[in-house]
C-alpha positions as a Markdown table, in Angstrom:
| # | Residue | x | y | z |
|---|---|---|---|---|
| 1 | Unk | 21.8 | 17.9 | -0.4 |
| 2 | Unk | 18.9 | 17.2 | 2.0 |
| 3 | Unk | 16.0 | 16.2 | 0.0 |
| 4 | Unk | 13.9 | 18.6 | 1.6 |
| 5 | Unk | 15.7 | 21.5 | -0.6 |
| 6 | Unk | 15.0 | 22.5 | -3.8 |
| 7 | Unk | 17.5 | 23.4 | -6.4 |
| 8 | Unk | 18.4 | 27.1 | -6.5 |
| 9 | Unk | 18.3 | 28.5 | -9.6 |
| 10 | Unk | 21.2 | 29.8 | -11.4 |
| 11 | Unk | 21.7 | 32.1 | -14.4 |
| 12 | Unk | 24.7 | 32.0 | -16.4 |
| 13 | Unk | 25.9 | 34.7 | -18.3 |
| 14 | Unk | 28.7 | 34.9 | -21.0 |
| 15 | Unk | 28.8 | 31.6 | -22.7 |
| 16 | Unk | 32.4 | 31.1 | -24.4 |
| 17 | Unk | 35.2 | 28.2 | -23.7 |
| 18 | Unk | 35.0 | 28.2 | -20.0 |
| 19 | Unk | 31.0 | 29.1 | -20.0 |
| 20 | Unk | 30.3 | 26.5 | -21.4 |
| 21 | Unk | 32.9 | 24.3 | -19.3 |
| 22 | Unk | 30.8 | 25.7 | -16.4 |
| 23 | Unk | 27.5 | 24.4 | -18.0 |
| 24 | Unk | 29.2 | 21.1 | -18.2 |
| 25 | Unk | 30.0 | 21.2 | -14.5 |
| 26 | Unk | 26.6 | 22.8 | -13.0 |
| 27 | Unk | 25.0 | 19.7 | -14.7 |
| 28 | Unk | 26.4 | 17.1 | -12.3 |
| 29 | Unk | 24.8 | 19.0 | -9.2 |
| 30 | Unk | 21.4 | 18.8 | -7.4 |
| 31 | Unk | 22.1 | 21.8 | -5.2 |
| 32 | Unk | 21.7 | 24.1 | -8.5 |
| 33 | Unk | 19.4 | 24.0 | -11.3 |
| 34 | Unk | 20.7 | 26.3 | -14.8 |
| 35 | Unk | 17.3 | 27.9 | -15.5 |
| 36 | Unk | 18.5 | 30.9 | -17.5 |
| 37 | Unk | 21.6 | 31.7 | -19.7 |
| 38 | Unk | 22.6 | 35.0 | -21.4 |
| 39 | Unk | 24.9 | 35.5 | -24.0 |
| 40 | Unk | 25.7 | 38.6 | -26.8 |
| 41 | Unk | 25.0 | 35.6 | -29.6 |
| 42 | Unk | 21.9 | 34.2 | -28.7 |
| 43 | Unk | 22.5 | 31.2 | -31.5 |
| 44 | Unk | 25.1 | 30.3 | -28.9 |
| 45 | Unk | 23.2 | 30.5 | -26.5 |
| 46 | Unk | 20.2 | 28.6 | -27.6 |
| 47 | Unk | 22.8 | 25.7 | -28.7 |
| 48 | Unk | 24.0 | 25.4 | -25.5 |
| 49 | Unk | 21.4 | 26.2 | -22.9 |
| 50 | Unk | 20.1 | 23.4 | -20.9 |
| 51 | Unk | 16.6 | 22.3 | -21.5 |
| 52 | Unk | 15.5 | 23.9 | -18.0 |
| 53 | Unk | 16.8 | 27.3 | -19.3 |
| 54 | Unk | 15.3 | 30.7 | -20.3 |
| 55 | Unk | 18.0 | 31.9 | -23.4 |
| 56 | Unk | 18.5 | 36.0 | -23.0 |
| 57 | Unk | 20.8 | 38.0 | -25.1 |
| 58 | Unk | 20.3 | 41.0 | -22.7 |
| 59 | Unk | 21.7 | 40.5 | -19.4 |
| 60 | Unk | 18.7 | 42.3 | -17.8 |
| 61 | Unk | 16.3 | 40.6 | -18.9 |
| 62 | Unk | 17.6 | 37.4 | -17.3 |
| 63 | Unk | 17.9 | 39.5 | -14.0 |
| 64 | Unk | 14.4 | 40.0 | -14.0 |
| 65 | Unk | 13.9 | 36.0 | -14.6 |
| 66 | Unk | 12.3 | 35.8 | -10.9 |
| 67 | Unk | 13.8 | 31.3 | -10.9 |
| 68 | Unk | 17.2 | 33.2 | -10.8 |
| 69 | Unk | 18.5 | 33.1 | -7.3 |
| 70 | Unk | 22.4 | 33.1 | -8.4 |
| 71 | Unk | 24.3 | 34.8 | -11.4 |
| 72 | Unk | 27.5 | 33.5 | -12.3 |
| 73 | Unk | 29.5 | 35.9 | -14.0 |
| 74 | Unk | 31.7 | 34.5 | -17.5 |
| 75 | Unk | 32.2 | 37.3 | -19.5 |
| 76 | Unk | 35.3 | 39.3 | -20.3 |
| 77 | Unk | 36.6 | 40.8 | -17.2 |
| 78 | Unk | 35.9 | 44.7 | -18.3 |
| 79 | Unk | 32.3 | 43.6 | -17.5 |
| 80 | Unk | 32.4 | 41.6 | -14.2 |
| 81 | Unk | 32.6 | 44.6 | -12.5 |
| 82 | Unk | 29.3 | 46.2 | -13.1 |
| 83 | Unk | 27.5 | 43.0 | -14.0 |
| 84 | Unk | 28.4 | 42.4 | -10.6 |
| 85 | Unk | 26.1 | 45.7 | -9.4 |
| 86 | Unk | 23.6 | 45.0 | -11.7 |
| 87 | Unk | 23.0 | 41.8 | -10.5 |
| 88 | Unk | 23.3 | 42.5 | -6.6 |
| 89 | Unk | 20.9 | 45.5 | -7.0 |
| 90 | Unk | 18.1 | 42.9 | -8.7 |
| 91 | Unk | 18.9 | 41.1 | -5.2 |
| 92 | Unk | 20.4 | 38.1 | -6.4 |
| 93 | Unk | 23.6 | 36.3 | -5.1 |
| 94 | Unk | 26.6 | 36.7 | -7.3 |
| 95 | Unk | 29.5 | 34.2 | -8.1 |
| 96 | Unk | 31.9 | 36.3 | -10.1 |
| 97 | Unk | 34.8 | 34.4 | -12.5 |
| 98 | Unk | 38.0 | 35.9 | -11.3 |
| 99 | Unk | 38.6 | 39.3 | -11.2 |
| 100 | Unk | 35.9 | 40.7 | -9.7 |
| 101 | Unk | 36.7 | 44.1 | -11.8 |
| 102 | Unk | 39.9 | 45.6 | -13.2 |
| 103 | Unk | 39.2 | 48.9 | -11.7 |
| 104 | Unk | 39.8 | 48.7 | -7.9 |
| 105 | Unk | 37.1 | 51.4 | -7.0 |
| 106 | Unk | 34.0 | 49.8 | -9.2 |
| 107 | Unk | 35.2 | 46.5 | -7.1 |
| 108 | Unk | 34.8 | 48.1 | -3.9 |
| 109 | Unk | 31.4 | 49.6 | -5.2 |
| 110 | Unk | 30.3 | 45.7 | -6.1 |
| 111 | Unk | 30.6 | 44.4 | -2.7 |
| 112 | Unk | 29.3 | 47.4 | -1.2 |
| 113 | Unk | 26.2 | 47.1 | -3.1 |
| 114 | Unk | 26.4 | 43.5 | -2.6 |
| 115 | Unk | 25.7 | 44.1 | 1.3 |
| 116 | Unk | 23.4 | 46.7 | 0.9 |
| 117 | Unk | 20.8 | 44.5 | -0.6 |
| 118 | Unk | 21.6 | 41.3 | 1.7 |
| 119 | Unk | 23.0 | 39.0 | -1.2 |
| 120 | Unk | 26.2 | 37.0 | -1.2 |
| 121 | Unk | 28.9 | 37.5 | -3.9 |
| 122 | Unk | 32.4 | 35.6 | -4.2 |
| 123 | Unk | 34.8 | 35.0 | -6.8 |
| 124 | Unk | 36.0 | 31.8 | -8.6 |
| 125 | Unk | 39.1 | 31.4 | -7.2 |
| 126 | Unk | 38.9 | 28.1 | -8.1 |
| 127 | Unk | 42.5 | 26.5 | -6.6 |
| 128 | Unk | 41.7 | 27.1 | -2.9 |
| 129 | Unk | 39.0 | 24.4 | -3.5 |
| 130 | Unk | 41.5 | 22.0 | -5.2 |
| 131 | Unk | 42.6 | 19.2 | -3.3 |
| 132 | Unk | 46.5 | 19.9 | -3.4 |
| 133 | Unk | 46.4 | 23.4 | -2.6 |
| 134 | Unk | 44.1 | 22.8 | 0.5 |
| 135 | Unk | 46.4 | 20.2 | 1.8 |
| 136 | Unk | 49.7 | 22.4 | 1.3 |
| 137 | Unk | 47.0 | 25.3 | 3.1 |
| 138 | Unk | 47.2 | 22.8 | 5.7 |
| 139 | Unk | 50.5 | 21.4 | 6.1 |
| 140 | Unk | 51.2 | 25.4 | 6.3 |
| 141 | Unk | 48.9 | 26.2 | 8.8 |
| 142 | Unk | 49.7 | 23.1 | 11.3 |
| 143 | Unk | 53.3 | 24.7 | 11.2 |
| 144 | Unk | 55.1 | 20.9 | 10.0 |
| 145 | Unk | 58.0 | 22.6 | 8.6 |
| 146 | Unk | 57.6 | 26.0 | 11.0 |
| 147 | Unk | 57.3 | 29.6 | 9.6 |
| 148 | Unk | 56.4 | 30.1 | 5.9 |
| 149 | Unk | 59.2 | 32.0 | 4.4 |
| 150 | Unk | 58.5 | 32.2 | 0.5 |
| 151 | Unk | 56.0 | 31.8 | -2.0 |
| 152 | Unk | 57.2 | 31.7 | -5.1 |
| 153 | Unk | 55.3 | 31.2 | -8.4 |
| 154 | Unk | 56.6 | 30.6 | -12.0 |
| 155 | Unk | 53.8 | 29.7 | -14.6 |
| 156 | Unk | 55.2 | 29.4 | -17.9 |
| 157 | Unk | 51.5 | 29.5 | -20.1 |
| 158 | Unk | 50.8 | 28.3 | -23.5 |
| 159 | Unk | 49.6 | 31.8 | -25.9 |
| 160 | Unk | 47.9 | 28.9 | -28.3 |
| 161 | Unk | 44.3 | 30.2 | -27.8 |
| 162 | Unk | 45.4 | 33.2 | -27.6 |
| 163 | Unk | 45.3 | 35.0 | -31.4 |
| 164 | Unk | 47.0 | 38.8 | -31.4 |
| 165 | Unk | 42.8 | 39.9 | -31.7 |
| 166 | Unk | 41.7 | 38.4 | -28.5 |
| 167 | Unk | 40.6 | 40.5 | -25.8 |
| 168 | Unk | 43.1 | 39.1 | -22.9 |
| 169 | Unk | 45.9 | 41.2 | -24.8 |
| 170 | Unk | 43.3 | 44.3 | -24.4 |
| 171 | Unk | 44.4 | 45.5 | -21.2 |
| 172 | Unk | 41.3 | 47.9 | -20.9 |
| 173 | Unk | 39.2 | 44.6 | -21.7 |
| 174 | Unk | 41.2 | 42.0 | -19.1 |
| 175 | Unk | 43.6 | 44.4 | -16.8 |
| 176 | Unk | 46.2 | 42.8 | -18.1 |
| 177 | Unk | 48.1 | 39.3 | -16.8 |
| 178 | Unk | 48.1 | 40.2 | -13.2 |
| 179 | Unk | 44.7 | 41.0 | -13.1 |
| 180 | Unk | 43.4 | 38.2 | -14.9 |
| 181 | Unk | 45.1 | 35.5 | -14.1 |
| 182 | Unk | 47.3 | 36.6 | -11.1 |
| 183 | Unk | 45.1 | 37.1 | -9.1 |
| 184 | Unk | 44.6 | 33.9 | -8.7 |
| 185 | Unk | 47.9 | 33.4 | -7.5 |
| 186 | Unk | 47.9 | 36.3 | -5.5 |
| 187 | Unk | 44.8 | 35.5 | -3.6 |
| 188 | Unk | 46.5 | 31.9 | -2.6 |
| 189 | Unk | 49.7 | 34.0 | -0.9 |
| 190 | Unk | 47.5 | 36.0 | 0.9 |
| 191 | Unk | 45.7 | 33.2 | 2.0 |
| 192 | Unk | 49.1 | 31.5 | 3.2 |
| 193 | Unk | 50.8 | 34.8 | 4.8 |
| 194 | Unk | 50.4 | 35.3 | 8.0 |
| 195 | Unk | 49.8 | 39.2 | 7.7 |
| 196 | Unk | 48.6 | 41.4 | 5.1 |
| 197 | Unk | 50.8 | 42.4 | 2.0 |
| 198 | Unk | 53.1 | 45.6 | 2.8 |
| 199 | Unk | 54.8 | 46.4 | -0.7 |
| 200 | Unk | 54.6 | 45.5 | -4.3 |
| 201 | Unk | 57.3 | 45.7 | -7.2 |
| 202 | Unk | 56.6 | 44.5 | -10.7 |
| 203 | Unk | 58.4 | 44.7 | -14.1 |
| 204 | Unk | 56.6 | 43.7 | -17.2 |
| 205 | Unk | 58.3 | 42.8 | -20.8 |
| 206 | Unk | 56.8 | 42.7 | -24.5 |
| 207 | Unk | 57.4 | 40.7 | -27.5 |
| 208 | Unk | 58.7 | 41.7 | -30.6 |
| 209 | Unk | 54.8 | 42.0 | -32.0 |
| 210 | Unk | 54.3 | 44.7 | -28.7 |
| 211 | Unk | 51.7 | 42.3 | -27.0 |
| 212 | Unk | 52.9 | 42.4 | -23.2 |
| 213 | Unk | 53.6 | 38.2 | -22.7 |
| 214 | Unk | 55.8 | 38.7 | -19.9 |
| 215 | Unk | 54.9 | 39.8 | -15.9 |
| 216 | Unk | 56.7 | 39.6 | -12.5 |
| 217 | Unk | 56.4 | 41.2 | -9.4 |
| 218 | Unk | 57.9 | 40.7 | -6.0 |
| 219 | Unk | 55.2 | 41.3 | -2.8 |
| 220 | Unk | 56.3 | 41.6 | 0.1 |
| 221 | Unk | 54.8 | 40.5 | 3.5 |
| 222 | Unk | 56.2 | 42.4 | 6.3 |
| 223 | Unk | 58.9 | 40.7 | 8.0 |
| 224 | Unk | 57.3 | 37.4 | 7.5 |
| 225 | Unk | 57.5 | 36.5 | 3.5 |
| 226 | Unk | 58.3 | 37.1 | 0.5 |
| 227 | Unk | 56.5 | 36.1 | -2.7 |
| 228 | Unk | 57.9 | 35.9 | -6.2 |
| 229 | Unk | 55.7 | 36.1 | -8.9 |
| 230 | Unk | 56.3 | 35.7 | -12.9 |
| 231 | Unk | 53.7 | 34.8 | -15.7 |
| 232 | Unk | 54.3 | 34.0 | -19.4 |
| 233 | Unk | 52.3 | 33.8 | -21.9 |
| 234 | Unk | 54.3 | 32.8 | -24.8 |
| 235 | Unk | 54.6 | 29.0 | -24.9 |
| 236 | Unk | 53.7 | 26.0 | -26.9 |
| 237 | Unk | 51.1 | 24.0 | -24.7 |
| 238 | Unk | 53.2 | 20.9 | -25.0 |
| 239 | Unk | 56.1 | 22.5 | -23.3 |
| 240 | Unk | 53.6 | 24.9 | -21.1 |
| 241 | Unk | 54.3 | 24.5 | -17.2 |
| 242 | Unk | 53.3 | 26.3 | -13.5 |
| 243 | Unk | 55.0 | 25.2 | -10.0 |
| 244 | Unk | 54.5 | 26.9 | -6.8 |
| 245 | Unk | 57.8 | 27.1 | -4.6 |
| 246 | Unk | 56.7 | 27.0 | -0.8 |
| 247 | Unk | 59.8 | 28.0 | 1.5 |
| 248 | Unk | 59.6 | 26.8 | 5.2 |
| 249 | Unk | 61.9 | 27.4 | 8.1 |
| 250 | Unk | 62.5 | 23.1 | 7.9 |
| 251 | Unk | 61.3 | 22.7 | 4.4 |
| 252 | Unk | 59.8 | 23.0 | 1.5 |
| 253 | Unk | 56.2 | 21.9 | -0.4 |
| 254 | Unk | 56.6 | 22.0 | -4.3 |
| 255 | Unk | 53.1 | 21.8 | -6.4 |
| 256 | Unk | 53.2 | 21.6 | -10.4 |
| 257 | Unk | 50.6 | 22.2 | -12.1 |
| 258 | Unk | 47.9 | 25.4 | -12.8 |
| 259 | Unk | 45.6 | 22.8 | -12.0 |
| 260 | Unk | 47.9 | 20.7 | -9.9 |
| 261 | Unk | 49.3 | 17.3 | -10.5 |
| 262 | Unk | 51.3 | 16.9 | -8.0 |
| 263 | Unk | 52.8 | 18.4 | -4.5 |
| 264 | Unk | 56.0 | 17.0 | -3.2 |
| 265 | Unk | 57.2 | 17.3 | 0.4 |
| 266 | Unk | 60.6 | 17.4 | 2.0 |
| 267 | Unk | 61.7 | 18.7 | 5.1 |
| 268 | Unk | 62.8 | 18.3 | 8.5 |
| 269 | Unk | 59.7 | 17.2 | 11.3 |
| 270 | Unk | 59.7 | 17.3 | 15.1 |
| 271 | Unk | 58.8 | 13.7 | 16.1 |
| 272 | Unk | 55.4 | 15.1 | 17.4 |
| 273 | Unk | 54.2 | 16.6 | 14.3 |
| 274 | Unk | 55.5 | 13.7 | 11.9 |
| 275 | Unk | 51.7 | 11.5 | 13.4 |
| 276 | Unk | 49.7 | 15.0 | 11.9 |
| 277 | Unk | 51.5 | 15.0 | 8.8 |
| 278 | Unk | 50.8 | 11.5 | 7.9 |
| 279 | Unk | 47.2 | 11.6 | 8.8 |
| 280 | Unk | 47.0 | 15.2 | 6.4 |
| 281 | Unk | 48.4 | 13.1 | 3.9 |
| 282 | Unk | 46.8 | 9.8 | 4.5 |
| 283 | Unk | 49.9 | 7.6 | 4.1 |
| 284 | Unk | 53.1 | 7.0 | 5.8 |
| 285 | Unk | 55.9 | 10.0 | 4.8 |
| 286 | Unk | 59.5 | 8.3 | 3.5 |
| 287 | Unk | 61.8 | 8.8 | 6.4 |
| 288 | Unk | 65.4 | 10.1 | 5.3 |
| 289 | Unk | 67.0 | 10.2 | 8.2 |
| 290 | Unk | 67.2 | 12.0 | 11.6 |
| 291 | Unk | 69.2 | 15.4 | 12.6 |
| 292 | Unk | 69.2 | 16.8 | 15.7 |
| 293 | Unk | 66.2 | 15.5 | 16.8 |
| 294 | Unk | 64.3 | 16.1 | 13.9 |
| 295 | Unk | 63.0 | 13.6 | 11.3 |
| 296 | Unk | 64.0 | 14.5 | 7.6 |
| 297 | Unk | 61.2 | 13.3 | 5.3 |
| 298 | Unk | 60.1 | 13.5 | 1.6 |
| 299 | Unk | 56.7 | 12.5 | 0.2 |
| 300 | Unk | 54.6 | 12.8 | -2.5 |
| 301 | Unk | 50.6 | 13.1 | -3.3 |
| 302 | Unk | 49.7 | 13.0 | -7.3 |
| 303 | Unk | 45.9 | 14.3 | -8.3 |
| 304 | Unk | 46.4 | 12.9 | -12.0 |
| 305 | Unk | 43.0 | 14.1 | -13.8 |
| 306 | Unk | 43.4 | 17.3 | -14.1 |
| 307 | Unk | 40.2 | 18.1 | -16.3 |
| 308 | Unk | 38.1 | 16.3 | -13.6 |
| 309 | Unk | 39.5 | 17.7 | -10.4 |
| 310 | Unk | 39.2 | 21.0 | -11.8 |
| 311 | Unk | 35.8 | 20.5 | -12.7 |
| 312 | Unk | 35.3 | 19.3 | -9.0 |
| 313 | Unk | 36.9 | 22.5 | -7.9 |
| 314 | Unk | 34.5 | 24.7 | -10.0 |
| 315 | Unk | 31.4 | 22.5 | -8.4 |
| 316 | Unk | 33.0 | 22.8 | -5.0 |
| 317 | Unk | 32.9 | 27.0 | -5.8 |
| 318 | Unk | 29.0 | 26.7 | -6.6 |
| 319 | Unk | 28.5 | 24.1 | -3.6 |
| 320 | Unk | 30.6 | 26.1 | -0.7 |
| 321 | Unk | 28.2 | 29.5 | -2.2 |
| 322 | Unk | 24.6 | 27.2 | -2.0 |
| 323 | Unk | 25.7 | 26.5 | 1.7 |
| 324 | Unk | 26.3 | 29.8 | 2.5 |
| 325 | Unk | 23.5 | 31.0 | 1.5 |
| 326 | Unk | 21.5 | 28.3 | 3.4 |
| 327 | Unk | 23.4 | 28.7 | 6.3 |
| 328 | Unk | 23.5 | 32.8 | 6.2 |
| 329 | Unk | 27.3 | 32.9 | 6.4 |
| 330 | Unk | 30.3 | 34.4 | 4.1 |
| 331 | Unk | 31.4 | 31.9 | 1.5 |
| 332 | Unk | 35.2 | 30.6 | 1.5 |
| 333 | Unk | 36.3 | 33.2 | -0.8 |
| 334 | Unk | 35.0 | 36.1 | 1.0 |
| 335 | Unk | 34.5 | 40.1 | -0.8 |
| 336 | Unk | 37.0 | 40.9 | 1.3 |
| 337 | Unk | 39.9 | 38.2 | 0.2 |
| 338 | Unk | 38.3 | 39.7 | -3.0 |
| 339 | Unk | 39.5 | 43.2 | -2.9 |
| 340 | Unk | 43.0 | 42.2 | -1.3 |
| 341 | Unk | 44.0 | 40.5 | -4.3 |
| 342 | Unk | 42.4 | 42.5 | -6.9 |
| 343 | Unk | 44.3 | 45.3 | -5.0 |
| 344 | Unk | 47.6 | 43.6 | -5.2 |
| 345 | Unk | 46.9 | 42.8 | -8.8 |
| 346 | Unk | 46.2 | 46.6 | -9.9 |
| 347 | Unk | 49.3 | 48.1 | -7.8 |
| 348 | Unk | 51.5 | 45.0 | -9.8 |
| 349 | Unk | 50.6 | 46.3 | -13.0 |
| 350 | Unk | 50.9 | 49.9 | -12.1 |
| 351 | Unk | 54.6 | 49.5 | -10.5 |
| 352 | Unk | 55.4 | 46.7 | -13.5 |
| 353 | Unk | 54.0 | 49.6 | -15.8 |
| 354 | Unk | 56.3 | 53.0 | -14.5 |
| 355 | Unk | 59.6 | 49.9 | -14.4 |
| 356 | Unk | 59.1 | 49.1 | -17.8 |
| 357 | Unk | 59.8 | 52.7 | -19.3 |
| 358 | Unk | 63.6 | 53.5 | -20.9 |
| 359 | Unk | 66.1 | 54.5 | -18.0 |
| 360 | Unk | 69.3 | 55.3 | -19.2 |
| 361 | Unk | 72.4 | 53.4 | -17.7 |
């Protein structure tokens, strides 16, 4: 940060298990100061707020806190949407956890309130800032292994922290699994497709207690790609796992991990593009052997700590929004890249919603 700036001010609202993660973060950074915090229990809240905090239990009131430059958005998703209004309309810049709403239209209404008063908002899609998933972005971009052909996600979740009574099984409270958490996912293949999502398909299942655990959809991309999509949420954490499948014309990337661990490489590269490669990965690839010309190669690249990459990721949300805002441009993770997902995530559930009825065979 140049040490000319001050701090901008941030207010944090909803204060549970990944609130309070996000306090922890926002502490390591200069560009940000926390200077108000708003949660429904205000004993919470006055546990956890940092000393240079205002404590609110009603929302607007800390909209009104005139230090508040930024309002990051952690409640349950039923409320990001018009949280999201309320704060752009009190002309402060918004950072919205992922999904920006569950209802397509109060989305659209967000961001166009959002540019109506001249403030930035984005969401936390918080694994285009991680480390892995921007170099696969780029090993995909620079065309090493040609065309993208398939993107294709299992994540295999852990349900531990999930009793029957919290609100993630409420559909009218999250969306349901796409639009909670897939949209995560889907937001990273629309990043990596090369033109804009033409059809969805989904199916959903549920378990024997009739909480839906179980989602997959199929999204297609034009002629270009396809992308594969299934969530559970049904797992002990031990056993939990989530890899992204990345088909290319000459290869394939492989990344494990929600917050990834690892990506693994294998492929065949023309001899020009094997120099780019390397210096994307900052070490010398295995070479296999050579066909036709080409080179076949296999690496690896590990990001071991998981907790502290992803708390770099969430700083790296907060820090790409700061710039923006200093330098009057559209954060990373654009309204726009917003809506497509969100829209993607809504017409999953609908489709997976009208597959799921009885059809007799």
């Amino acid at each position: 940060m140049n040490k000319k700036e001050h701090p901008i001010g941030v207010g944090v609202v909803g204060l549970g298990r990944f609130g309070q993660f996000l306090l922890s973060a926002y502490r390591e950074m200069e560009e940000i100061q926390v200077v108000g915090v708003c949660d429904v229990e205000k004993a919470r809240a006055l546990a956890l707020a940092p000393a240079t905090a205002q404590v609110y239990e009603e929302f607007a009131d800390l909209l009104r806190n005139q230090e508040v430059k930024i309002v990051v958005i952690g409640t349950p998703p039923f409320l990001h949407g018009s949280m999201a209004i309320q704060a752009a309309q009190a002309g402060k810049h918004v950072l919205v956890e992922k999904p920006l709403a569950i209802d397509l239209a109060e989305a659209q209404t967000a961001v166009k309130v959002a540019y109506e008063n001249g403030v930035l908002l984005t969401v936390d899609y918080v694994l285009r800032y991680h480390p892995l998933h921007r170099l696969a972005m780029r090993i995909v971009r620079e065309k090493i292994f040609g065309e993208l052909h398939l993107f294709a996600l299992i994540n295999l979740a852990t349900d531990e922290d999930l009793d029957p009574q919290h609100w993630f099984w409420d559909t009218a409270k999250s969306g349901g699994i796409f639009v909670e958490h897939g949209v995560h996912f889907f937001d990273l293949a629309n990043q990596l497709a090369s033109v804009p999502p033409s059809s969805v398909h989904g199916y959903a299942l549920r378990n024997p207690e009739g909480r839906l655990d179980r989602v997959g959809a199929v999204v297609r991309y034009g002629e270009k790609m396809l992308a594969t999509f299934y969530h559970s949420f049904n797992r002990p954490r031990c056993i939990e796992r989530t890899t992204i499948h990345l088909g290319l014309a000459s290869g394939e990337i492989r990344i494990e991990g929600w917050i990834p661990v690892r990506l693994s490489l294998h492929g065949l590269v023309a001899e020009e593009k094997l120099p780019i490669l390397e210096g994307l990965l900052g070490k010398p690839v295995e070479k296999i052997g050579q066909h036709g010309g080409r080179i076949e190669i296999q690496a690896e690249v590990c990001a071991p700590d998981r907790q502290e990459e992803y708390k770099r990721a969430i700083q790296a949300v907060m820090r790409d929004l700061v710039r923006a805002i200093r330098e009057k441009r559209k954060p990373t993770v654009t309204p726009e890249d917003a809506l497509a997902s969100l829209a993607v995530a809504i017409e999953a559930t609908k489709v997976a919603e009208e597959a799921s009825r009885d059809f007799p065979i």
